[in-house]
TORMIVO-818108 format. One record per residue: residue in one letter; x, y negated, z of N, C-alpha, C, O in turn. Coordinates in steps of 0.1 Angstrom, whole numbers, padded with zeros to 4 digits, always signed. Atoms other than C-alpha are relative to their C-alpha. Last residue first. Layout:
aXYZXYZXYZXYZ
...
This chain:
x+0009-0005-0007+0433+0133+0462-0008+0013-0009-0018+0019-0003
x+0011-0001+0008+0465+0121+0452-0011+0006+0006-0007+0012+0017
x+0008-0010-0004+0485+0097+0472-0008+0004-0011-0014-0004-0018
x-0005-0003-0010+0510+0075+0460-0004+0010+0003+0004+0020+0002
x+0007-0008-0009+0500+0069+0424+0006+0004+0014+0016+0010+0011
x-0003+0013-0009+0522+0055+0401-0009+0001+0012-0006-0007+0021
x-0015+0001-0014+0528+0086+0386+0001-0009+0008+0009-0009+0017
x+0001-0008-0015+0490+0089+0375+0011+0002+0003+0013+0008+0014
x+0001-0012+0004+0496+0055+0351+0002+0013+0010+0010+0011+0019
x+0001-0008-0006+0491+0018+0355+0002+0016-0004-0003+0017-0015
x-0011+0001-0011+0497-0011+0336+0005+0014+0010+0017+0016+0012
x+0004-0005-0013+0478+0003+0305+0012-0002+0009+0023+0003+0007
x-0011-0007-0004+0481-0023+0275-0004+0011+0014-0013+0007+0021
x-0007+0004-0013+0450-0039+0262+0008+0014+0004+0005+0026+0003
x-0011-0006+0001+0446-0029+0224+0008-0007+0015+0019-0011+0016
x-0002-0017+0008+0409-0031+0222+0010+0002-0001+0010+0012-0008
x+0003-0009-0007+0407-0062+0245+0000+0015+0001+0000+0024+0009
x-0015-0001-0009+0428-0086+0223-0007+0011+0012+0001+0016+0019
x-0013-0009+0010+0402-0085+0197+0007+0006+0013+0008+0018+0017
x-0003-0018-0014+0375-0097+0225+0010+0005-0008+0015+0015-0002
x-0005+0003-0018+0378-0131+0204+0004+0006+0004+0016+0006+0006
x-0011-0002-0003+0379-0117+0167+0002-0002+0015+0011+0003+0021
x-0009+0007-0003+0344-0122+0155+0012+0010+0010+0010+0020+0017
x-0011+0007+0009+0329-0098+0137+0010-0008+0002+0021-0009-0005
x-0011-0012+0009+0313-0079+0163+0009-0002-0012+0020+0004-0015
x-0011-0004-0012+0299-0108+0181+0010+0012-0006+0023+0013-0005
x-0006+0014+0000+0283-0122+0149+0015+0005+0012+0027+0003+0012
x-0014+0001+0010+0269-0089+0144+0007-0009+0000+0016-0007-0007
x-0007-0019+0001+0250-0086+0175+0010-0003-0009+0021-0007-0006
x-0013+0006-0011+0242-0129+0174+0008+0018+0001+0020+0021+0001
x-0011+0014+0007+0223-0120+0143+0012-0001+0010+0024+0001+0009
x-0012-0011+0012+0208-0085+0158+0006-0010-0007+0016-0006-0014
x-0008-0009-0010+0193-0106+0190+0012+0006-0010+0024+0007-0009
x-0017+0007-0006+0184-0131+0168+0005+0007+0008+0017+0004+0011
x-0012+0004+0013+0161-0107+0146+0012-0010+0005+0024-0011+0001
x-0006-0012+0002+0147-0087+0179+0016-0010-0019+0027-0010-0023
x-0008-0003-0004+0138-0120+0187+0006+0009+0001+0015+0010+0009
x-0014+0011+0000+0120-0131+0158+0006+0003+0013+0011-0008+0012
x-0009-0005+0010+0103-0093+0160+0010-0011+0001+0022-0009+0004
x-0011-0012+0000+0087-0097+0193+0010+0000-0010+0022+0000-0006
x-0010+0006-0006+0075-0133+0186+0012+0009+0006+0024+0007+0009
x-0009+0007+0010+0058-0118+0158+0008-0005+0007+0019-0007+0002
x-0013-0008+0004+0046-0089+0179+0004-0011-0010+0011-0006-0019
x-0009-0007-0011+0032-0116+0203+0008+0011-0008+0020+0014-0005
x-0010+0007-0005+0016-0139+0179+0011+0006+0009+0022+0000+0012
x-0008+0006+0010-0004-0109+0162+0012-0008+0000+0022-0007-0007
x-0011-0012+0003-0014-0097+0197+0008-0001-0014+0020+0003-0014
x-0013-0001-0010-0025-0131+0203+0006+0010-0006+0017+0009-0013
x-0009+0012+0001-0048-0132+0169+0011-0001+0009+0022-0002+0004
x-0011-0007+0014-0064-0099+0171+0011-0013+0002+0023-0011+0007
x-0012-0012-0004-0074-0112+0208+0006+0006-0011+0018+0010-0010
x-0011+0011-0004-0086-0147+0190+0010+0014+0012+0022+0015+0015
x-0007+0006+0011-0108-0120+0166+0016-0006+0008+0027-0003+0005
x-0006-0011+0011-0120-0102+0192+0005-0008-0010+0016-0003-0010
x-0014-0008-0013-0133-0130+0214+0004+0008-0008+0002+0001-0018
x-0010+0010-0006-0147-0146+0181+0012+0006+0011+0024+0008+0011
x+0006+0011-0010-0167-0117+0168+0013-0009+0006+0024-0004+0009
x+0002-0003-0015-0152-0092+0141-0006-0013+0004-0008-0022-0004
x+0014-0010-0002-0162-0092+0104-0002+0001+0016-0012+0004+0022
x+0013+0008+0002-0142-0119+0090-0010+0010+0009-0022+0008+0011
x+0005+0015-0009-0112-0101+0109-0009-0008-0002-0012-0015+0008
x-0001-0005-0012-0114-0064+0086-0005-0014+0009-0017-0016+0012
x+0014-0009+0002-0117-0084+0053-0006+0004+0016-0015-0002+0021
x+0005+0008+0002-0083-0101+0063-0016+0002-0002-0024-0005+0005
x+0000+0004-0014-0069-0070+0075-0012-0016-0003-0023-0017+0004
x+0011-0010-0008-0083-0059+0040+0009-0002+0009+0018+0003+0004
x+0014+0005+0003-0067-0092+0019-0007+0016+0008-0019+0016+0005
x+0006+0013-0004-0034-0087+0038-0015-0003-0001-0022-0006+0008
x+0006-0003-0013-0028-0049+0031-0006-0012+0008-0014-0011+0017
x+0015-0008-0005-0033-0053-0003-0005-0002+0014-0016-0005+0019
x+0008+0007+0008-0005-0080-0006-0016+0005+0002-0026-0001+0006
x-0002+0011-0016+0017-0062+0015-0012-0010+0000-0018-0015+0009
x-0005+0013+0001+0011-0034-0008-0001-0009+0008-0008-0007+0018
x+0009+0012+0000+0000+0000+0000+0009-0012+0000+0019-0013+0007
């Protein structure tokens, strides 16, 4: 089904309900839209963080430590 289809029959669908019902189709409409745009900046700023280089220097930190340095083992 087409996006296009599916518009003019939701559209069909909501002339037919009653007000309360309609303005509840309507929230729930505003709420997964406000779901998705933040699902889309979440995954913009995701890749942004992964591309950039900052934390670079974290993926080849050195180990100071190692089990000889250890006094006691348990």
């Amino acid at each position: 089904m087409t996006k296009e289809t599916l518009i003019k029959k939701t559209v069909t669908v909501l002339s037919q309900l009653p007000k309360d019902r309609l303005k509840e189709v309507s929230d729930f409409a505003e709420y997964i839209l406000q779901k998705y745009d933040e699902e889309v900046l979440q995954n913009g700023m995701h890749k942004l963080v992964q591309e950039a280089d900052t934390f670079h220097f974290l993926e080849e930190e050195e180990e100071f430590y190692s089990p000889k340095d250890l006094k006691e083992k348990y």
